[in-house]
BAMISE-130650 format. One record per residue (C-alpha): x, y, z; residue number from 1. Coordinates in Angstrom, 2 decimals, padded with zeros to 5 digits. Layout:
// BAMISE-130650
> X,Y,Z,NUM;
...
END
This chain:
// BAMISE-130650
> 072.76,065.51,084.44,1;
> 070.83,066.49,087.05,2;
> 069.18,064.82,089.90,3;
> 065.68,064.47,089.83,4;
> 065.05,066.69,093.07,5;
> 066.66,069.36,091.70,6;
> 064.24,069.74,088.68,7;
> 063.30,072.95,091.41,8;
> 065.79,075.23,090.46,9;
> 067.56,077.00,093.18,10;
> 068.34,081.17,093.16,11;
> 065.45,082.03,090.92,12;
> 064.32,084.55,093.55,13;
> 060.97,082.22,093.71,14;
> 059.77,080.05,095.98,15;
> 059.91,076.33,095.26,16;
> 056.30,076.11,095.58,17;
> 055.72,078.59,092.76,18;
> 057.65,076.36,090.38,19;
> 055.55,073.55,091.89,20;
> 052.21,075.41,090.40,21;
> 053.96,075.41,086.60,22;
> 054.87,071.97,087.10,23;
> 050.84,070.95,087.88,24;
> 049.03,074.04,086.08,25;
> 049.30,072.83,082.15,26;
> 047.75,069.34,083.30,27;
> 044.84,071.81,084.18,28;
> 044.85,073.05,080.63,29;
> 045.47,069.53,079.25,30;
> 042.14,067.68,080.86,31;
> 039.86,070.66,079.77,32;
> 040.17,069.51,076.52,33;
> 037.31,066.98,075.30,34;
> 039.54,064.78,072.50,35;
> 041.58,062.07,074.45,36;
> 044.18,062.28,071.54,37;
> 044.61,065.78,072.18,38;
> 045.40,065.05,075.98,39;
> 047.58,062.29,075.19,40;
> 049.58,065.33,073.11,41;
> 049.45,067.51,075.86,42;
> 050.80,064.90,078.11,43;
> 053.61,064.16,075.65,44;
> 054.41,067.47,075.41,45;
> 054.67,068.79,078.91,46;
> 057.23,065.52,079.82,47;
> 059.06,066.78,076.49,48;
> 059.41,069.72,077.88,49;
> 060.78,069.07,080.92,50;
> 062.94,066.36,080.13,51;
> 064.41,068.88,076.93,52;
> 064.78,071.22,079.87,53;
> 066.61,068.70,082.44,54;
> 068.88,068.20,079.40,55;
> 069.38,071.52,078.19,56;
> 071.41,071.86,081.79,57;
> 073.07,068.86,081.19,58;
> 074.36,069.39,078.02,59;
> 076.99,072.10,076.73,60;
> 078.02,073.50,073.42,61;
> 075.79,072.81,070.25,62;
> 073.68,070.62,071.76,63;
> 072.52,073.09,074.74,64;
> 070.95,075.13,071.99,65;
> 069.21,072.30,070.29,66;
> 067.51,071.16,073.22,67;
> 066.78,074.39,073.99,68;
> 065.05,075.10,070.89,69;
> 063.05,071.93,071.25,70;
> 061.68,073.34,074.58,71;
> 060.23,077.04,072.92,72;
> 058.93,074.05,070.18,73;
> 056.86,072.36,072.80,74;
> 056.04,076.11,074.77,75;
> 054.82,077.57,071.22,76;
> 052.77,074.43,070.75,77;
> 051.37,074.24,074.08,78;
> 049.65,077.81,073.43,79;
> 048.79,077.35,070.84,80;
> 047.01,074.19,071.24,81;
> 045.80,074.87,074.92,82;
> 046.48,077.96,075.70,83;
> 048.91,077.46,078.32,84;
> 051.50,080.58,077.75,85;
> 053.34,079.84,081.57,86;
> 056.37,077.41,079.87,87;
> 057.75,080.71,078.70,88;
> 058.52,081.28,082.42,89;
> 061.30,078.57,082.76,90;
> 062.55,079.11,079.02,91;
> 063.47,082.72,080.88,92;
> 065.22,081.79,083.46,93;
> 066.97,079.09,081.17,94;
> 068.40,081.45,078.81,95;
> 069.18,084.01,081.40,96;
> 071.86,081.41,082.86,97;
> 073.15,081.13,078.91,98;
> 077.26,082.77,079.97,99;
> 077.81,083.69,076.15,100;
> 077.13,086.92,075.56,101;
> 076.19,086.25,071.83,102;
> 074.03,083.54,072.82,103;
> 072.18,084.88,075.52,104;
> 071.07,087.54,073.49,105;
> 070.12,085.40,070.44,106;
> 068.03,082.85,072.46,107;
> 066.57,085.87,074.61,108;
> 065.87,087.35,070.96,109;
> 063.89,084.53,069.36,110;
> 062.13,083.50,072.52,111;
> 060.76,087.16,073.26,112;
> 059.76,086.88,069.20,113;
> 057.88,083.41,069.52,114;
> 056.14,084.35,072.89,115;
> 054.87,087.80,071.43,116;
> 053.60,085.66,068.45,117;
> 051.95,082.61,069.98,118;
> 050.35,085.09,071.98,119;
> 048.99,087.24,069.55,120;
> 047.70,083.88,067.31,121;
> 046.41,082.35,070.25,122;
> 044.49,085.69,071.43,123;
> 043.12,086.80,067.48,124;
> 042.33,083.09,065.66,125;
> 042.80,079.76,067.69,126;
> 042.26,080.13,071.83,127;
> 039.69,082.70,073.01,128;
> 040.56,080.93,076.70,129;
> 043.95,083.63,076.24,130;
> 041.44,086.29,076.62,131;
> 040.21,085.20,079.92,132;
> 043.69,085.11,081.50,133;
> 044.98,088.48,079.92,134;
> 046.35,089.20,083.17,135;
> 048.43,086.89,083.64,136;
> 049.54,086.32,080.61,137;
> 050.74,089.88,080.33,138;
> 052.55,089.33,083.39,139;
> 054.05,086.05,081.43,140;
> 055.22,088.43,078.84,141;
> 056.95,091.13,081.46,142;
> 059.05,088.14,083.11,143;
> 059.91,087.17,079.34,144;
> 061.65,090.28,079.34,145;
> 063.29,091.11,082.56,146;
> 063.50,087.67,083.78,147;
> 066.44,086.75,081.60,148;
> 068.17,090.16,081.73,149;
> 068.25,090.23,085.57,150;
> 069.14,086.65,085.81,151;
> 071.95,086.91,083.26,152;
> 073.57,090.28,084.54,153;
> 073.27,088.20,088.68,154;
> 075.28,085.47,087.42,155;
> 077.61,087.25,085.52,156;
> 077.86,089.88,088.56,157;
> 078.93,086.90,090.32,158;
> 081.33,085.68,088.27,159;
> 083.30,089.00,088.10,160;
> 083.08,088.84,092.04,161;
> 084.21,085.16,092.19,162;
> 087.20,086.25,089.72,163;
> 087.93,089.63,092.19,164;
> 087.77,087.07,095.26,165;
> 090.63,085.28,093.37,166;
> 092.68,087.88,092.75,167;
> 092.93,089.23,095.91,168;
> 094.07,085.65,097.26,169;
> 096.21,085.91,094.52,170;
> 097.56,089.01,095.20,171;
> 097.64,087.53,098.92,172;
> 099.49,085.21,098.45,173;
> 102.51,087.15,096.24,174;
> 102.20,089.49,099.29,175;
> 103.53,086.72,101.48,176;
> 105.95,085.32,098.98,177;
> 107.50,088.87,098.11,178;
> 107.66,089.56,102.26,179;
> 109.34,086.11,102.37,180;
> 112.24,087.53,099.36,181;
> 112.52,090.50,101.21,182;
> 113.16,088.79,104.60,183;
> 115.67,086.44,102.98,184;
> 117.28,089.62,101.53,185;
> 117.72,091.21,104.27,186;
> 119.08,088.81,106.73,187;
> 121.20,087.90,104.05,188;
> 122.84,091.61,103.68,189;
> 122.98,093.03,107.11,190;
> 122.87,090.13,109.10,191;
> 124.89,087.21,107.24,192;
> 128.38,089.10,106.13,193;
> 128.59,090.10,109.97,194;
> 128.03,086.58,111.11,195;
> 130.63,085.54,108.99,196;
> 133.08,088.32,109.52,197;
> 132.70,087.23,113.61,198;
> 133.45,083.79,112.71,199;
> 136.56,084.68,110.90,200;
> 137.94,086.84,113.14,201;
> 136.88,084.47,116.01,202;
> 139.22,081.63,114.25,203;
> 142.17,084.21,113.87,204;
> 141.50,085.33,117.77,205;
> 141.44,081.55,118.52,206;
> 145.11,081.42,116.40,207;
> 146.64,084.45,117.96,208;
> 145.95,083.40,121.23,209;
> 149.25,081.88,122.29,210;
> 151.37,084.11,119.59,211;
> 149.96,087.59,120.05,212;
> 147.72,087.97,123.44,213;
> 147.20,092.00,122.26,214;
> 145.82,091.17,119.07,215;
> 143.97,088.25,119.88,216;
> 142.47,090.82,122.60,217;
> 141.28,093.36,119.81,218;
> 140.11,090.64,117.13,219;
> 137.58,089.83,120.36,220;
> 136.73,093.36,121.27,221;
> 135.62,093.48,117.45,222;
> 133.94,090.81,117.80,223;
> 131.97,091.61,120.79,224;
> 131.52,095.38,118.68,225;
> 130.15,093.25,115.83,226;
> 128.05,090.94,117.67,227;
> 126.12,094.50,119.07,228;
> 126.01,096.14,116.06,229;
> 124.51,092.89,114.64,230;
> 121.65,092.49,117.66,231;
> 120.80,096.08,116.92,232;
> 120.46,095.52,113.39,233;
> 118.09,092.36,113.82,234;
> 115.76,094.70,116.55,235;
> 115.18,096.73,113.99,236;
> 114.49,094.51,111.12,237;
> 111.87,093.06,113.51,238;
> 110.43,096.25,114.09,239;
> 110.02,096.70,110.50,240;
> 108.36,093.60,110.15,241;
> 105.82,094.03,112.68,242;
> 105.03,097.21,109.98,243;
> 104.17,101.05,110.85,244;
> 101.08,103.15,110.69,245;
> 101.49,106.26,108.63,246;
> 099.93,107.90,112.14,247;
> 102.91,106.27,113.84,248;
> 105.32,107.55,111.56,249;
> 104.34,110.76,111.28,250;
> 104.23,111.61,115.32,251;
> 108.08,110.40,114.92,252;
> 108.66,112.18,111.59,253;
> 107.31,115.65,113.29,254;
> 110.34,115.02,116.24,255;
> 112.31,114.67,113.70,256;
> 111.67,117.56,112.01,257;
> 111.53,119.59,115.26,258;
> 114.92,118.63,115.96,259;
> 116.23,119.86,112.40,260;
> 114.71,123.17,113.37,261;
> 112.15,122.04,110.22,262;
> 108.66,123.69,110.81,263;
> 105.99,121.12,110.17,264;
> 102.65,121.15,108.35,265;
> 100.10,118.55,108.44,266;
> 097.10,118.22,106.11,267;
> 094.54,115.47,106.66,268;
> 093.98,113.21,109.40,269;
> 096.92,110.14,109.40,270;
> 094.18,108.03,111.40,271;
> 091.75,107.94,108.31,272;
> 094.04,106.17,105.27,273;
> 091.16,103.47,104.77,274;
> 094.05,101.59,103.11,275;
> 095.26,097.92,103.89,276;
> 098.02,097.47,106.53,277;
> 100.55,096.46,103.81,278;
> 099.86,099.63,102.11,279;
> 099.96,101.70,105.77,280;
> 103.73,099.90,105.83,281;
> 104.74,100.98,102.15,282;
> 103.37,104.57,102.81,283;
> 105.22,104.63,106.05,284;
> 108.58,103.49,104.55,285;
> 108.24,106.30,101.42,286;
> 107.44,108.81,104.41,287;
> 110.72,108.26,106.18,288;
> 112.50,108.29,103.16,289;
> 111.78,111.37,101.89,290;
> 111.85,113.33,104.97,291;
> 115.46,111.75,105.78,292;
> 115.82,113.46,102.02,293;
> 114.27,116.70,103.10,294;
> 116.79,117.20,106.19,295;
> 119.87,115.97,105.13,296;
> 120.16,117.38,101.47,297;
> 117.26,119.55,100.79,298;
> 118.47,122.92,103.06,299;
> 114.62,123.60,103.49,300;
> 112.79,125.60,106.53,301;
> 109.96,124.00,106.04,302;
> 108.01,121.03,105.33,303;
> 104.51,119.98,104.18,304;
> 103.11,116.27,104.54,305;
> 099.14,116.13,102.88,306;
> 097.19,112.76,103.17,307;
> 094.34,112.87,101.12,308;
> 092.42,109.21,101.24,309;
> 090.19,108.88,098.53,310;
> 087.55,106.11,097.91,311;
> 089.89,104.61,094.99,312;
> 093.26,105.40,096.44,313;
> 095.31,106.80,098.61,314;
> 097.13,110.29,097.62,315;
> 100.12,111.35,099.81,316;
> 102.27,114.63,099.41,317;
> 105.88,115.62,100.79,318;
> 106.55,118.72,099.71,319;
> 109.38,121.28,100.96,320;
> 111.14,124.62,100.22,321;
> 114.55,123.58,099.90,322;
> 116.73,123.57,096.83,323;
> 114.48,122.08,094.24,324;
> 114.88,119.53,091.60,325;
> 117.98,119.29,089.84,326;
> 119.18,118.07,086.23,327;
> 116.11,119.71,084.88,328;
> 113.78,117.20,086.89,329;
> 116.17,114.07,086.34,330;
> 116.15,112.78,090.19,331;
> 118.59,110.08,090.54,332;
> 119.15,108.14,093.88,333;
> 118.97,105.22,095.76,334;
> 116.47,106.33,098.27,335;
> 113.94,107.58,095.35,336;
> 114.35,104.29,093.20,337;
> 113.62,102.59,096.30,338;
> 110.41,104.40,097.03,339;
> 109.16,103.69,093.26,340;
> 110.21,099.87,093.73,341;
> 107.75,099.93,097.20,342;
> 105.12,101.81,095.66,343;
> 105.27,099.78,092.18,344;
> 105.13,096.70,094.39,345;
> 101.28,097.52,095.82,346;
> 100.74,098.95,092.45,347;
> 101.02,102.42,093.21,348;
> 103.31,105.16,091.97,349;
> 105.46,108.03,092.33,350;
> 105.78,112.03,090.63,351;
> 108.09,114.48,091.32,352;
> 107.71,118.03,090.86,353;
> 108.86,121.69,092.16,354;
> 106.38,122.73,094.86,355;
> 103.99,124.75,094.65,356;
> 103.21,127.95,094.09,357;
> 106.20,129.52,094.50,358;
> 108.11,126.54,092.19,359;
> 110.77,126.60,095.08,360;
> 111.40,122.66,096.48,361;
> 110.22,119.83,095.70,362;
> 106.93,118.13,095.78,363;
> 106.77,114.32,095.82,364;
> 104.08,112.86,095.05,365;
> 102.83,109.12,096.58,366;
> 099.62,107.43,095.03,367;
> 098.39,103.97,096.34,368;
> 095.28,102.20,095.24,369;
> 093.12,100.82,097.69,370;
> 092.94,096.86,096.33,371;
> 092.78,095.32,099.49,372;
> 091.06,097.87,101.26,373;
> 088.26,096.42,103.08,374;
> 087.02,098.80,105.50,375;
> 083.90,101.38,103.94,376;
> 084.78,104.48,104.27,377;
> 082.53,106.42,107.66,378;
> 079.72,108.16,106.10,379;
> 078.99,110.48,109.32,380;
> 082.90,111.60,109.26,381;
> 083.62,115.31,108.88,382;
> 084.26,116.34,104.58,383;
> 086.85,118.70,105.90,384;
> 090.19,118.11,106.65,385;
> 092.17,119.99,109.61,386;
> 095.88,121.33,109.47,387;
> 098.17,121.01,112.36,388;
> 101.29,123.55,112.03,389;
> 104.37,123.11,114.59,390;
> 107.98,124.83,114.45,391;
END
């Protein structure tokens, strides 16, 4: 239940001191009235109210709803009898913060019905004083009707933002696991059979030292070749887990294609992905992978690289002129499977297709949704994209 300060209910979008004035206004009402049994009613009825009210909050389930129709009891009987209309204001709010959909728009139903009628009775037969106040008790009857709507689609706006908050540290925190995995993986395949190969053939070097100096001599020279080839190997898996910007990859993808005598075309500015760094590192990673692709086994001349970042996602194509698709579109390989795995891992994906227009070479296809994007795209940025072309 709640506390008794907090009868003033917070994120109305009204000042406290307006709900103060509905608190104090029906006593108003109340003393105007010559019969002290009729006060004594009123006075009855307005701590009914609010304590039906205070408990409507408290209470979940079947019992929400029957103290709530005990309050639009007292608020019917209140204008009817006094001609106070204004309880209808905090029946509003109440059922706008109703979460069921089916009984939101029930309560909001029959309140809207017994406000319209108590205020027709009370204006035609039994309270003239409704006349007086027409004003204000049409604005009653406008925050009857958009008071619960607007409350009920703010909190439910806020719930879908609580549950997208969630997600993303959800999402988050897979991120980190999965990195973690992929760590584990690799230090495990390129670093730990090397280790262990240099401690075997450091035990047979340590055995053949006394029987056969010359090949305890080469056993360490491979050793010493294995311990390089195993600090060059864990340089670069630190450099790949520091991650790469698609602009940095693509000033070293256009040397690379320069030295395969490859001519280059850029379309789109690699600057302006407006995609998360993870993604920047997946799109990077695809990048390098097909152009390795496009130079070694491809026989193209030429070479086409299109980033198009779009509020929802990010498109990326690689297309060439080379010898196409083969097995009628059926593109096996290790290097492609591990572009889909990347891409399915940030939820994006991956087509293949002959490029166009001439149909000659293929066209792949990169698209990456922009989840945890969090930067707005620039509104004063140029619409058109610029092409750089280099042999």
């Amino acid at each position: 239940m709640q506390k008794w300060y907090q009868i003033f209910q917070r994120s109305t979008g009204l000042n406290p001191y307006v709900w103060v004035v509905f608190y104090i206004l029906p006593f108003y009402f109340i003393f105007r009235s010559s019969s002290a049994i009729q006060a004594a009613t009123g006075i009855f009825m307005v701590i009914g109210f609010f304590v039906c009210y205070l408990l409507a909050f408290a209470f979940k389930g079947r019992l929400r709803y029957f103290w709530t129709s005990m309050q639009m009891l007292f608020s019917v009987s209140m204008t009817l009898m006094f001609g106070y209309i204004y309880f209808a204001v905090f029946l509003a709010y109440f059922v706008g913060n109703i979460r069921s959909k089916s009984g939101f728009f029930t309560l909001y139903s029959i309140q809207l019905a017994a406000v319209l009628a108590s205020a027709y009775v009370g204006y035609i037969h039994l309270n003239p004083l409704l006349i007086t106040q027409w004003p204000f008790v049409a604005l009653t009857i406008i925050a009857v009707i958009l008071l619960p709507v607007t409350t009920y689609n703010r909190n439910r706006s806020e719930r879908l933002e609580g549950q997208l908050e969630d997600a993303n540290k959800r999402i988050s925190e897979l991120v980190v696991m999965e990195e973690r995995q992929r760590i584990a993986r690799d230090l495990h395949d390129t670093l730990g059979q090397k280790l262990a190969l240099i401690g075997l053939k450091s035990d047979l070097a340590a055995k053949l030292v006394t029987k056969d100096p010359n090949r305890a001599e080469e056993e360490i020279r491979d050793v010493q070749q294995t311990a390089r080839v195993v600090l060059k190997e864990l340089r670069e898996l630190v450099t790949q887990m520091r991650g790469t910007h698609v602009e940095d990859e693509i000033h070293r993808l256009r040397q690379i294609l320069k030295a395969a005598e490859i001519e280059f075309t850029l379309i789109g500015d690699p600057a302006e992905t407006r995609t998360s760094l993870l993604n920047e590192n997946v799109v990077s990673m695809c990048l390098k992978e097909a152009v390795t692709n496009i130079v070694k086994h491809s026989g193209a001349t030429s070479c086409l690289i299109e980033i198009e970042p779009l509020p929802a996602e990010l498109v990326v194509r690689v297309a060439d002129n080379g010898n196409g698709l083969k097995d009628g579109g059926n593109v096996r390989g290790s290097g492609l499977r591990g572009m889909r795995e990347r891409l399915e891992f940030v939820n994006g994906s991956l087509d293949i297709s002959s490029a166009p227009p001439e149909g000659r070479g293929t066209m792949l296809t990169l698209r990456i949704p922009n989840v945890l994007a969090q930067r707005e795209p620039d509104s004063n940025a140029p619409s058109t994209e610029g092409a750089n072309k280099e042999g």
